[in-house]
MARKE-989216 format. One record per residue (C-alpha): z, y, x. Coordinates in steps of 0.2 Angstrom, whole numbers, plus 5000, padded with zeros to 4 digits. Layout:
% MARKE-989216
ZYX/...
***
This chain:
% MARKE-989216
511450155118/509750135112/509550065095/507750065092/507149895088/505349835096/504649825077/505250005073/504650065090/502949985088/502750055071/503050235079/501750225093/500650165079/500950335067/500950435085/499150375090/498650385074/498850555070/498350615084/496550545081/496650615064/497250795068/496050835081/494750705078/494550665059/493350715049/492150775061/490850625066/489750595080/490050715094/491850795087/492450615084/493050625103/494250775100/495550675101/495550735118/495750915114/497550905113/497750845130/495950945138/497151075149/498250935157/497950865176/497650675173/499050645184/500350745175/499350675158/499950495164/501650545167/501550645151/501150455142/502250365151/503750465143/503150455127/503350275127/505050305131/506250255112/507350415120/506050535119/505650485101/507150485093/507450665102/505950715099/504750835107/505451035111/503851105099/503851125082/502551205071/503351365063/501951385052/500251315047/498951305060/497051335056/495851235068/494051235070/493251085075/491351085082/490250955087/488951005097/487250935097/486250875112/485551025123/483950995131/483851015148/485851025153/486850915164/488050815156/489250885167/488851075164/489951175153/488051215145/488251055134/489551145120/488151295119/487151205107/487051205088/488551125080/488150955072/489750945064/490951075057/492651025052/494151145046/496051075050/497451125042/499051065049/500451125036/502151095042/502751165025/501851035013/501950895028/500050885024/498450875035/496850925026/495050945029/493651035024/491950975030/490651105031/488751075028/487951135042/486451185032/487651325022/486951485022/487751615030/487651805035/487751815054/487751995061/486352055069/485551905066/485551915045/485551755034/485451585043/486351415045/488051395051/487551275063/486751405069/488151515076/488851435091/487151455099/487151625096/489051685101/490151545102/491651485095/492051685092/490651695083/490651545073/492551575067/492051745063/490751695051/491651565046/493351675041/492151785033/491151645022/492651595016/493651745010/494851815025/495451645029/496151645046/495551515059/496951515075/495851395088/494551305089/494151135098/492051105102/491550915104/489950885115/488750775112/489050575117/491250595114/490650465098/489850345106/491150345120/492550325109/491850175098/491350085113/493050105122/493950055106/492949895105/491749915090/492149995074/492149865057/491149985043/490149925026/488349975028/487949995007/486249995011/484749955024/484750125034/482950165045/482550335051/481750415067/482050585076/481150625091/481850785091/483650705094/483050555100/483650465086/483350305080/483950215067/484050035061/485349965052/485749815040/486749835025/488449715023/490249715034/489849715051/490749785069/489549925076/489549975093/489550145097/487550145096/487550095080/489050195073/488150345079/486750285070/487650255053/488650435055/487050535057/485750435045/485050575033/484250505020/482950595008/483850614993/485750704999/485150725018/486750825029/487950805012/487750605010/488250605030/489650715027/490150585016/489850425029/490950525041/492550495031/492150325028/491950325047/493550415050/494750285039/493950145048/494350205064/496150255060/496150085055/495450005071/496650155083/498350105077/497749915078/499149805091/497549755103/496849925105/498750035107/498949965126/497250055131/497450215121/498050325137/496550275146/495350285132/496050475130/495950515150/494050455148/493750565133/494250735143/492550775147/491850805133/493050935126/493251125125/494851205119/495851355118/497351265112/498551295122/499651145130/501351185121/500251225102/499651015108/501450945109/502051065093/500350955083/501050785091/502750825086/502050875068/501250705066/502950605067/503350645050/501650595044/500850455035/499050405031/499150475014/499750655019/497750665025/496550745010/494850775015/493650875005/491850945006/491451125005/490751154985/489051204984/487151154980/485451124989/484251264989/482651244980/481151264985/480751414977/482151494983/482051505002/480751445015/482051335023/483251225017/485251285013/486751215007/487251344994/489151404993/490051364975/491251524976/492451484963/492451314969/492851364987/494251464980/494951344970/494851224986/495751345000/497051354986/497551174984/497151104998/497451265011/498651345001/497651535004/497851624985/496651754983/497051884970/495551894964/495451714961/494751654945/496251564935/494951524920/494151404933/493851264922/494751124929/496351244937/497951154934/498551254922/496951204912/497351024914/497750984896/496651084888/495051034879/494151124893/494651004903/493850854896/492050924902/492550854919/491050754924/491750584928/490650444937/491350264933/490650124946/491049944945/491849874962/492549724953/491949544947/491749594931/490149654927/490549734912/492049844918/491150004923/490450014905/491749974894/493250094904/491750214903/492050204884/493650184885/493850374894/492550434882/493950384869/495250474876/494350634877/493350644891/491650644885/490650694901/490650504907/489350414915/489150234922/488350214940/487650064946/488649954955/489549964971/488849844984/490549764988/492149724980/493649814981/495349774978/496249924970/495450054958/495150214967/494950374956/493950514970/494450684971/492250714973/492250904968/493850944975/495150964960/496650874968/498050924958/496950894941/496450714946/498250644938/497850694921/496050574924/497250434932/498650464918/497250444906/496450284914/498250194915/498150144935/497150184950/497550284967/496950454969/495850474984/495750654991/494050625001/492350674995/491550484995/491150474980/489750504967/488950664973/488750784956/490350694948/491950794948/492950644950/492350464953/493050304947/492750154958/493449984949/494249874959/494849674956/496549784948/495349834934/494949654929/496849624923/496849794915/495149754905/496149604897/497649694890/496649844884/495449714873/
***
């Protein structure tokens, strides 16, 4: 007898959906936001229906699927800019440079899912070719390539597959989805010919179409260029989990997947897919941490051309907490390891307070009040263009497991594993309407 109730069966096609966007789509943007079809690219569409059709069945749900993840699986995501001259329906189109780079980490041991967005700017040594952008690599030898130098960049950590994303999987998948509701914080213009790019946006909540999604997810602007995209692609990816496990959109979901296929390269293999869906049934939204890979931009008097810099003993400390890779070499006198946490050291974090509340004077006087309890690296940023509801206190730079002793310090907030906060903070503290109530007791 089937006791599943329509309410509890709803709820699991919603977490199902979901996940399946964020494990193989998420943090990429633009062209790797349609690798949600990666976990389904090797199926016929007629056995892919059938395949759909079952899983809407409560039997197969409470039962669950055969796979399972023995172990952590490492996959790169690509998404791969527009290459002139190639037919859309040419497997030319995923030869290009990678636009996007995403590393996915799903850990069955932790019941986490984590992200690490690469710059494609970072400088790399590629062989026989010598120091260049990572964006750089696929053109030169592919996904092989790219995970090489990648595993390389980033100490021996492994990478087991790999999913490439052409370009127009974005676009596609905002439009099929309906529009995709996003605050703009400010007026965005800016022209590529190169790409054919051209942007114009308004600042404010509004729905953008795919065009115009695109738009917002590849806007460079002068001052962080590729780093402040990096950060408008999370904020992309949480408004679209958001719009994917809506009531109105689930119905279409099997169709909008079949639609996607084209614009997907994999070497996941078919049983690895239903090991990943079966993964993301014990998930929810907050087992996803997303995080930028450390680093600075290049000077001028550096290098002819631009690079995003690699901060090593940040990048160790981050494939530690977030990817759980130790290195032996790894440097435990890292300032802001947690077995520093509670040391004065600790307290040079460099914390970013931003008022998203009604009170105009919150960001300032909680920026004291931090400054009183040790932390003395504080500054106040001007405010947020929007309210928000609940305090959020950003992991910026990456220190997840020391960002309790900031929230234990402030009193309340949630931590927020993603990098969308002040660019050179350590840690960002965005007041929400929660902090107004707070404000009254601590006076």
């Amino acid at each position: 007898m089937n006791n599943t109730s329509p309410t509890e069966s709803r709820s699991i096609l919603q977490k199902w959906w979901f996940w399946i966007l964020v494990l193989v789509l998420s943090g990429t943007t633009t062209t790797s936001f349609g690798a949600i079809t990666a976990l389904f690219a090797p199926v016929e569409p007629q056995f892919f229906s059938q395949l759909l059709q079952k899983f809407t069945s409560d039997v197969l749900w409470r039962k669950r699927l055969p796979y399972q993840l023995s172990k952590p699986m490492n996959i790169l995501i690509m998404g791969i800019d527009q290459v002139s001259g190639v037919a859309e329906n040419s497997p030319d189109v995923f030869e290009g440079r990678s636009d996007t780079l995403l590393l996915l980490q799903a850990n069955p041991t932790t019941q986490t899912v984590s992200l690490l967005s690469v710059p494609r700017d970072t400088q790399v040594l590629i062989p026989e070719i010598g120091i260049a952008k990572i964006n750089e690599a696929n053109v030169y030898g592919g996904p092989k390539l790219v995970e090489s130098v990648l595993e390389s960049t980033l100490s021996g950590f492994e990478i087991d597959r790999y999913v490439r994303v052409s370009k127009g999987a974005f676009r596609e998948l905002v439009e099929q989805l309906g529009g995709v509701e996003i605050f703009v914080p400010q007026p965005m213009s800016y022209t590529d010919n190169t790409q054919q790019l051209k942007i114009d946006l308004k600042s404010g909540w509004q729905t953008l179409n795919g065009e115009q999604a695109e738009q917002f997810a590849r806007f460079r602007e002068e001052v962080y260029g590729d780093i402040g995209r990096i950060q408008r692609q999370q904020v992309l990816l949480k408004a679209l989990r958001n719009r994917v496990t809506n009531v109105a959109v689930l119905p279409r979901l099997p169709h909008i997947i079949q639609v996607m296929l084209k614009y997907v390269d994999t070497n996941l293999s078919f049983p690895e897919m239903l090991a990943l869906v079966n993964f993301s049934l014990d998930l929810e939204r907050d087992d996803l941490r997303m995080v930028m890979l450390p680093g600075r931009a290049s000077s001028s008097n550096e290098y002819l051309t631009s690079y995003w810099i690699i901060d090593q003993p940040g990048r160790d400390r981050i494939l530690e907490q977030y990817f759980n890779f130790k290195l032996e070499e790894f440097n435990y006198n890292d300032l802001f390891h947690p077995q520093k946490a509670n040391e004065t050291l600790f307290f040079e974090a460099k914390i970013a307070v931003q008022n998203a509340s009604s009170n105009s004077q919150a960001a300032t006087n909680f920026a004291q009040y931090l400054r009183e309890k040790g932390f003395y690296n504080v500054y106040v940023l001007s405010d947020w263009s929007d309210k928000e509801p609940l305090t959020q206190i950003i992991v910026q730079g990456g220190y997840l497991e020391s960002a309790e002793v900031v929230k234990n310090a402030l009193g309340f907030g949630k931590i927020e594993p993603a990098s969308i906060g002040e660019i050179g903070s350590d840690f960002t503290v965005r007041l929400g309407e929660d902090s107004v109530q707070k404000l009254i007791i601590n006076n």
